[in-house]
C-alpha positions in Angstrom: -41.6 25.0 37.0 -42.8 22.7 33.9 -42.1 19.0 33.7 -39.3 19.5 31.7 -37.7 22.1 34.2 -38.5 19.2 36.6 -36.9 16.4 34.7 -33.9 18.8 33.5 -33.0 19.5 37.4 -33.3 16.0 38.6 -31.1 14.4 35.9 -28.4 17.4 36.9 -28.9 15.9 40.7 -28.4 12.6 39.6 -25.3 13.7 37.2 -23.6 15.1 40.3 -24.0 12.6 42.6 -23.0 10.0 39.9 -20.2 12.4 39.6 -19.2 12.6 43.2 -19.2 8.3 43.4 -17.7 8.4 40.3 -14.7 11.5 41.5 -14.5 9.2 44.7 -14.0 6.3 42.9 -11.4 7.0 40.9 -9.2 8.7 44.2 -10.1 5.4 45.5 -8.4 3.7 42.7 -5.2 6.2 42.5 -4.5 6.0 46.3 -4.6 2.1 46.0 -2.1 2.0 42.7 0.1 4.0 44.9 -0.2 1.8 47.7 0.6 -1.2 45.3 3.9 1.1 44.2 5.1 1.9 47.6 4.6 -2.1 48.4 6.8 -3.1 45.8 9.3 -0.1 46.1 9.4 -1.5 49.8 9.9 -5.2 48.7 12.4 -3.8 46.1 14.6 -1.9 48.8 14.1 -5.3 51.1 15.7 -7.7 48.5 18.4 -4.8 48.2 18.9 -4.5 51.8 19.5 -8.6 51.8 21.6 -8.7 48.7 23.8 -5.9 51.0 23.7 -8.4 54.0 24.7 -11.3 52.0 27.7 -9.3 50.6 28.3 -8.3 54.3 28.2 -11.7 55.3 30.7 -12.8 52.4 33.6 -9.6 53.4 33.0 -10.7 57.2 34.2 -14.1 55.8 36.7 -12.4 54.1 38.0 -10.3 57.1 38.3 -13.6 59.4 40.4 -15.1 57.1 42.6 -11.3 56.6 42.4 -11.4 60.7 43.6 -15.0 60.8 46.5 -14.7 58.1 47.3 -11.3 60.2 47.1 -13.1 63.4 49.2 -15.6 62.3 51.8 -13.4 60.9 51.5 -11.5 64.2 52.7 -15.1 65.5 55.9 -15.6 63.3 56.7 -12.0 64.0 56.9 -13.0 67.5 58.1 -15.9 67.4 61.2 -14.1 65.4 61.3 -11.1 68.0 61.7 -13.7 70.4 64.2 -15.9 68.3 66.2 -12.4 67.6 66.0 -11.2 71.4 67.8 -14.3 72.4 70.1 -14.3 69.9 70.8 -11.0 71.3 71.2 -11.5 74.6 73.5 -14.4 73.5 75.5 -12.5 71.8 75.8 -9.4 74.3 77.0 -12.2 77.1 79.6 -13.5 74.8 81.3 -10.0 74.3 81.0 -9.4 77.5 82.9 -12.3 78.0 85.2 -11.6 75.4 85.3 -8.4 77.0 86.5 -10.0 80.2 88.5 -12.3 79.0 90.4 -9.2 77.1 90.7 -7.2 79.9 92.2 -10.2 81.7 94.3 -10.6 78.9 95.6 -6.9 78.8 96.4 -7.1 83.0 98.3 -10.3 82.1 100.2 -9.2 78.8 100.9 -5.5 81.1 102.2 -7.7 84.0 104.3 -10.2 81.7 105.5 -7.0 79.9 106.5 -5.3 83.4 108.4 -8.6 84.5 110.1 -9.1 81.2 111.2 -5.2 80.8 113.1 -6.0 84.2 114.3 -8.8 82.9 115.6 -8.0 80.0 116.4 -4.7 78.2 118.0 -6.1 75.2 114.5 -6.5 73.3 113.1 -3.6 75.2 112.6 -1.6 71.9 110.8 -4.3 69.8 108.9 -5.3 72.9 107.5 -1.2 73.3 106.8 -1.5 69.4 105.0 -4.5 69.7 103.5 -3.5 73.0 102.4 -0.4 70.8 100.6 -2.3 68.3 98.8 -4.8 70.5 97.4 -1.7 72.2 96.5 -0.4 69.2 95.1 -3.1 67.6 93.1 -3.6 71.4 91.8 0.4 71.3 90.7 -0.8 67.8 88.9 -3.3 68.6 87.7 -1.9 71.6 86.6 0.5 69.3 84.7 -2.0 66.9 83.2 -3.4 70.2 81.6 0.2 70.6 80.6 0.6 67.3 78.8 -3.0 67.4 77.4 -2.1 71.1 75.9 0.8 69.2 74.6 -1.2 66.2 73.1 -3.2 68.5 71.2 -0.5 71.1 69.9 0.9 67.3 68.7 -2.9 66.3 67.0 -2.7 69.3 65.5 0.6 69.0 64.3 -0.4 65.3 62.7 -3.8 66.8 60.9 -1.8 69.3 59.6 0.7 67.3 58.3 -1.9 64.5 56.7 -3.9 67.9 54.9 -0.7 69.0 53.9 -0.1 65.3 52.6 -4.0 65.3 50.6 -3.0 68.4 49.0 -0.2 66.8 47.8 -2.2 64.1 46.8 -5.1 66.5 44.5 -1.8 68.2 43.3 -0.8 64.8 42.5 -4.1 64.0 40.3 -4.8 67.1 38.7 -1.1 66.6 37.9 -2.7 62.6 36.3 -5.8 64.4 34.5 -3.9 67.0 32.9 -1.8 64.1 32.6 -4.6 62.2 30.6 -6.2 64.6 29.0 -3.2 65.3 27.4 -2.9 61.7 26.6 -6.4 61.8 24.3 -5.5 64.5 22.9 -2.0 62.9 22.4 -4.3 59.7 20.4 -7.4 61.8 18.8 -4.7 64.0 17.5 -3.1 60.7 16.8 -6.1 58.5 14.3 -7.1 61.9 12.7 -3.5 62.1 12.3 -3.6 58.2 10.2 -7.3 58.5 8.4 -5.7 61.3 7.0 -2.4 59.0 7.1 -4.8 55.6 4.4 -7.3 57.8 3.1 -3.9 59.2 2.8 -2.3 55.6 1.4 -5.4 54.0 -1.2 -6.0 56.9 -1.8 -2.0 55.8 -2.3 -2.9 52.7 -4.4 -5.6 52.9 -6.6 -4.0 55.5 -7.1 -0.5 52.9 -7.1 -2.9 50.2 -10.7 -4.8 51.6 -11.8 -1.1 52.9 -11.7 0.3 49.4 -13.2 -3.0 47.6 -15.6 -2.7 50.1 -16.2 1.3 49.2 -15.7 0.5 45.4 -18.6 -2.3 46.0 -21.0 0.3 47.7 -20.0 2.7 44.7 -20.8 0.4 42.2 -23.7 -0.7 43.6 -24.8 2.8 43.9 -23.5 3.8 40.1 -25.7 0.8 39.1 -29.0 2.4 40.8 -28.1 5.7 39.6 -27.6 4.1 36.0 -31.2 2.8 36.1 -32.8 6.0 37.7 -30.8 7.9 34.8 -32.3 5.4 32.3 -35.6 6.0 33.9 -34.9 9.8 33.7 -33.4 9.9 30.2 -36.3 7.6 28.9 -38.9 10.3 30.5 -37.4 13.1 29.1 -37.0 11.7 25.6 -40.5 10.6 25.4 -41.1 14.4 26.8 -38.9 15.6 24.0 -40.9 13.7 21.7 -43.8 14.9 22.9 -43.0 18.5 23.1 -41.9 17.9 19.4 -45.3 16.6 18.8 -47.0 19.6 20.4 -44.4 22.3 18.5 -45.4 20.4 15.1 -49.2 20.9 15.8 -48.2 24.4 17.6 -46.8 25.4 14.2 -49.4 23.5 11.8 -52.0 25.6 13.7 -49.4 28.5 13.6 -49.7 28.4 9.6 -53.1 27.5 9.7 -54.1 30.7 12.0 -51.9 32.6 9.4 -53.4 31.3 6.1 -56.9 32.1 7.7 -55.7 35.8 8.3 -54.3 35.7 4.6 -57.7 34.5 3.2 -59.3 37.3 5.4 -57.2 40.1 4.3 -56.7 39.2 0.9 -61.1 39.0 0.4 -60.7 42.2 1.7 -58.0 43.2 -0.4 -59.6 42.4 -3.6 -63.3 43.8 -2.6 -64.2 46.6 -5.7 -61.3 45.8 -7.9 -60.8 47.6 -11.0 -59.5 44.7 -12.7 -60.0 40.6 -10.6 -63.3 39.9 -11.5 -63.5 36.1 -11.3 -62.7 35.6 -7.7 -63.0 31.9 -7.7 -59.9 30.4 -6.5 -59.4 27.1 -5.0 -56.4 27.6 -2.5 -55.7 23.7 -1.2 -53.7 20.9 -1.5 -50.3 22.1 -3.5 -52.3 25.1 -5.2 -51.0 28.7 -4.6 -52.2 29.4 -0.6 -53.9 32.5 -0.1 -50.4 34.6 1.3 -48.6 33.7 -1.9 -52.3 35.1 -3.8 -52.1 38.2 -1.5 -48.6 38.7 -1.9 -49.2 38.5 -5.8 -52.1 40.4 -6.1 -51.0 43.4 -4.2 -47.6 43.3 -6.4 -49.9 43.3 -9.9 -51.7 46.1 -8.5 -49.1 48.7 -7.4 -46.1 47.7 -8.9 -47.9 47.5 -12.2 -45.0 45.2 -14.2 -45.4 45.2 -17.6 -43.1 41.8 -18.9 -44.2 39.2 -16.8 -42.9 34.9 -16.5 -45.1 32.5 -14.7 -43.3 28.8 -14.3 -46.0 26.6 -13.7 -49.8 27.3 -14.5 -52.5 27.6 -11.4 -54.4 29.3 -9.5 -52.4 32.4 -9.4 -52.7 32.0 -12.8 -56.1 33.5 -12.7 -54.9 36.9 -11.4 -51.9 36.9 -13.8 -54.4 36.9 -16.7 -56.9 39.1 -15.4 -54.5 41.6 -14.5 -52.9 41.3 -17.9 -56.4 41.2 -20.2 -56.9 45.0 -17.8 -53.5 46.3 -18.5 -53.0 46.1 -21.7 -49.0 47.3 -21.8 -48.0 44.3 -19.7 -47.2 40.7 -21.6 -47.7 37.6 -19.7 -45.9 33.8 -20.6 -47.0 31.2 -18.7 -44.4 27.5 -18.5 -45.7 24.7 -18.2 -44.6 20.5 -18.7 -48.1 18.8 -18.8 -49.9 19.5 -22.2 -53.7 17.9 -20.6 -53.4 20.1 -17.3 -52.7 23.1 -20.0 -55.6 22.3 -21.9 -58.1 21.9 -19.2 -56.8 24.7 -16.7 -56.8 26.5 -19.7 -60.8 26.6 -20.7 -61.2 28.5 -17.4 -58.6 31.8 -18.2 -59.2 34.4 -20.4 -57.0 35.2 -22.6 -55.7 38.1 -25.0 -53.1 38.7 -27.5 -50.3 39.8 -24.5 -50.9 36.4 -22.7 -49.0 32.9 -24.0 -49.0 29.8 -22.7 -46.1 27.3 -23.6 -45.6 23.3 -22.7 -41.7 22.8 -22.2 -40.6 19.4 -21.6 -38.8 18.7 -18.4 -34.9 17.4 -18.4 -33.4 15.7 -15.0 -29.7 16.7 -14.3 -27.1 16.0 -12.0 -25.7 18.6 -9.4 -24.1 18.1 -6.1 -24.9 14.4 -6.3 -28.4 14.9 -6.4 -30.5 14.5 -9.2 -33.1 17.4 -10.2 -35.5 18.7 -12.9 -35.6 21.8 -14.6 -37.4 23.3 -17.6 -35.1 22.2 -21.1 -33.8 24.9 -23.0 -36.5 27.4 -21.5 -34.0 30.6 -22.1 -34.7 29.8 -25.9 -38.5 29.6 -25.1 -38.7 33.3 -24.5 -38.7 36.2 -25.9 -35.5 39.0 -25.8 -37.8 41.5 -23.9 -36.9 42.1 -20.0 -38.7 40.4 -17.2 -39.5 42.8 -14.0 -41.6 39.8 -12.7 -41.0 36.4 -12.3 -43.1 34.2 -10.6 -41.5 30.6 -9.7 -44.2 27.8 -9.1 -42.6 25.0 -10.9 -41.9 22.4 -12.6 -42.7 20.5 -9.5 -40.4 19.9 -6.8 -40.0 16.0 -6.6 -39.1 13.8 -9.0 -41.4 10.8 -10.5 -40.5 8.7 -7.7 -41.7 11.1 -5.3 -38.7 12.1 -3.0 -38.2 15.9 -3.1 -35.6 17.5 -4.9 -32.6 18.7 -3.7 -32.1 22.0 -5.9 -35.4 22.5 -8.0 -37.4 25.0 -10.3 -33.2 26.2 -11.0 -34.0 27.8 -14.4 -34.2 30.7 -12.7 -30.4 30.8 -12.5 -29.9 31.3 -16.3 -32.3 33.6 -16.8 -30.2 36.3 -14.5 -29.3 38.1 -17.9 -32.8 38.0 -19.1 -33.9 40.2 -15.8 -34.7 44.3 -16.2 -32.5 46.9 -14.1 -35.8 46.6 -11.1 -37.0 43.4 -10.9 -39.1 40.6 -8.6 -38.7 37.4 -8.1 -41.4 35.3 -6.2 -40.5 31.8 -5.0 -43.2 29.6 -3.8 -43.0 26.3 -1.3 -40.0 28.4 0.1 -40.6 26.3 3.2 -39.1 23.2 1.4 -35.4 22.5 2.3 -34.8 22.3 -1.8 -36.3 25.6 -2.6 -33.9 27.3 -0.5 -31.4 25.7 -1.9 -32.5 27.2 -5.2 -32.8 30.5 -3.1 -29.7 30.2 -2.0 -27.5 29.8 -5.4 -29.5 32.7 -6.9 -28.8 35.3 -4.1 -25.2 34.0 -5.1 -25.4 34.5 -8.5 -27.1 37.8 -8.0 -23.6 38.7 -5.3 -21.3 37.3 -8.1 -23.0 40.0 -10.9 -22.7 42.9 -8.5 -26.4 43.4 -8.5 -28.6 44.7 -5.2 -31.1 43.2 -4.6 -33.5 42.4 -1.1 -35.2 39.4 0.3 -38.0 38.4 1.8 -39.8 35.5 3.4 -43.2 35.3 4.0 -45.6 32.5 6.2 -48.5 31.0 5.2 -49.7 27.8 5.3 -47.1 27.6 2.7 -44.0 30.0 2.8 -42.9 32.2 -0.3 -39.2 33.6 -0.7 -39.3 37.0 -2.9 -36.0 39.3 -4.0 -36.2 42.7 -5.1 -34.3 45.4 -5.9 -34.4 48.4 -3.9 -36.9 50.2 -5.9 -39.6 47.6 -4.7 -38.0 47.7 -0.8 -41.9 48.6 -0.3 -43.0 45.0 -0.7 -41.5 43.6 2.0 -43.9 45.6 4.3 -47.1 43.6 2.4 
């Protein structure tokens, strides 16, 4: 396992046992918020349960006072029951008495009546109508006697019934006071078990309460040391990171090194007995053409044989442009460039015929995407109407004066679409440079918007080159 393996596993063991304290923290946290909300739902329902003792306390006051206004009207009724009994049996002893005294009465009147029918029978008839009478106006009497006897019995039926109904509500209101008094001692009973379990619950609460600050404590104390191992850890495996990018940025310089030594190699062997490079002197370093983009050139001049050729930029691979085009005598070469003292010495070692034509163009900056750019001015009115089947792209240079790097360089490519045979190539050096593929980029764009086929290419060297083709020359992307 390597050291980053290593470093990648322990930081995972640390992240999971920072996440475990981390998980048990927060539990810790929720179970002790809902602790805190039971407390105060509890201490809630407590000041209910005493607003509904007070308000028990306040109708008991109000009941004693019902119970003594009852009690006291139980009283007068009394008193009157007692007032009205007497008056009753008052009342019964004088008509008994008037009773008596009737009947007495009645036996004397008979016997007065018997002594004066002997007596005399001149008034007998008056004395049987009045006799008549006063024994009808007795039997009518005796009569209303009967009917107030009767009144009476019902008057004392009614009073005993209403002093049964009293008792009955004297019962019901000693069952109300029993379960009065029962409530009252539910309610106290209650109110003591709730102090009990609210001292209980808060001696609970403050005994989980000091648990988890003492857990939360241990958990931070143990989040901090993780922190710092994790700091120790990240700090490791960034200077590893920066490190292996060290070692991938010398990997891959000796990458394109071992590549541009394998160019050099095959393209000396390439070129050994050609019919047409005889000055083999190049000098492939620094920003000059690198021997892939010299290979890839020369083995495109000498099987694809293009005969209407554009170089932007004047070089090294200049000097197989111009040998191949002094040997083949169909092909015409122009050459761009924008410095008028590296033309004229550069120059002095080329040879030259009447097919080959070197041009200074000035430069022009311009403005695209926010960035600013140069490009070759007017160079489409530079050239000539004939068809170009190959361009080569190795300038103007790619950064500006101030030497930043351009954005989207070497674009006169773009307007020169029209000015490009049915089969073409285009070769695009520094196509390792973020702005050349930009470049590369908007033309394989341009070439999608025209409907045209086309294939591309990339090769590595110590420099990279981006070619397109069109299917006819598929072949070159095997080189």
């Amino acid at each position: 396992m390597s050291f980053i393996d290593n470093m990648k596993e322990k930081i995972i063991t640390s992240s999971n046992s920072y996440q475990f304290y981390k998980d048990n923290y927060k539990k810790l946290v929720s179970q002790n918020t809902d602790n805190k909300k039971l407390i105060k739902t509890l201490q809630k329902e407590n000041k209910n349960l005493h607003r509904i003792n007070e308000e028990l306390k306040e109708s008991d006051n109000q009941y004693k006072n019902i119970k003594e206004d009852i009690n006291a009207l139980s009283d007068r009724i009394n008193d009157n029951f007692n007032i009205i009994n007497q008056n009753n049996n008052e009342l019964s002893e004088n008509i008994n008495k008037i009773k008596d005294n009737i009947r007495t009465n009645s036996l004397l009147i008979q016997d007065d009546i018997e002594v004066m029918t002997e007596s005399s029978d001149k008034n007998n008839s008056e004395l049987k109508n009045t006799i008549t009478n006063l024994n009808d106006n007795f039997q009518g009497f005796s009569q209303g006697i009967e009917s107030f006897d009767k009144n009476t019995s019902e008057l004392k039926e009614v009073i005993n019934n209403l002093n049964d109904s009293f008792n009955d509500f004297s019962q019901d209101i000693k069952s109300i006071d029993k379960s009065t008094s029962d409530l009252k001692d539910t309610i106290t009973n209650l109110d003591g078990n709730f102090k009990e379990f609210s001292q209980d619950m808060t001696t609970k609460d403050n005994l989980v309460e000091n648990d988890l600050n003492d857990r939360l404590d241990c958990i931070n104390e143990n989040v901090e040391d993780l922190e710092v191992k994790f700091r120790i850890f990240h700090s490791n495996i960034q200077e590893s990171q920066n490190n292996l990018e060290q070692y991938k940025g010398t990997y891959n310089d000796i990458l394109r090194r071992i590549r541009e030594v394998n160019y050099g190699l095959v393209f000396n062997d390439t070129i050994k007995n050609s019919s047409w490079l005889h000055n083999e002197n190049f000098s492939s370093n620094n920003g000059a053409a690198n021997y892939s983009f010299l290979y890839l050139l020369y083995r495109i001049l000498n099987e694809v044989k293009p005969s209407n050729i554009l170089e932007l930029g004047l070089g090294q691979s200049s000097k197989l442009t111009t040998q191949y085009t002094n040997k083949f005598t169909h092909s015409k070469l122009t050459i761009i460039d924008q410095d008028k003292t590296w033309i004229e010495n550069f120059s002095k070692n080329l040879d030259f015929c009447k097919n080959i034509s070197i041009k200074y163009v000035e430069v022009e900056e311009f403005e695209y995407n926010n960035t600013t750019n140069t490009r070759y001015r007017d160079l489409e009115e530079k050239l000539s109407d004939n068809k170009l089947d190959l361009v080569i792209i190795d300038g103007p240079t790619g950064f500006l004066p101030s030497g930043e790097f351009q954005s989207y360089p070497r674009s006169n490519i773009l307007t020169l679409i029209d000015k490009l045979d049915d089969e073409f190539i285009i070769i695009l050096d520094d196509y390792d440079r973020t702005g050349e593929q930009n470049t590369m980029k908007n033309l394989q764009e341009k070439l999608d918007e025209k409907g045209i086929e086309y294939t591309f290419k990339a090769f590595y060297g110590l420099k990279n080159q981006g070619i397109i083709c069109t299917p006819k020359y598929d072949f070159i992307t095997w080189f």
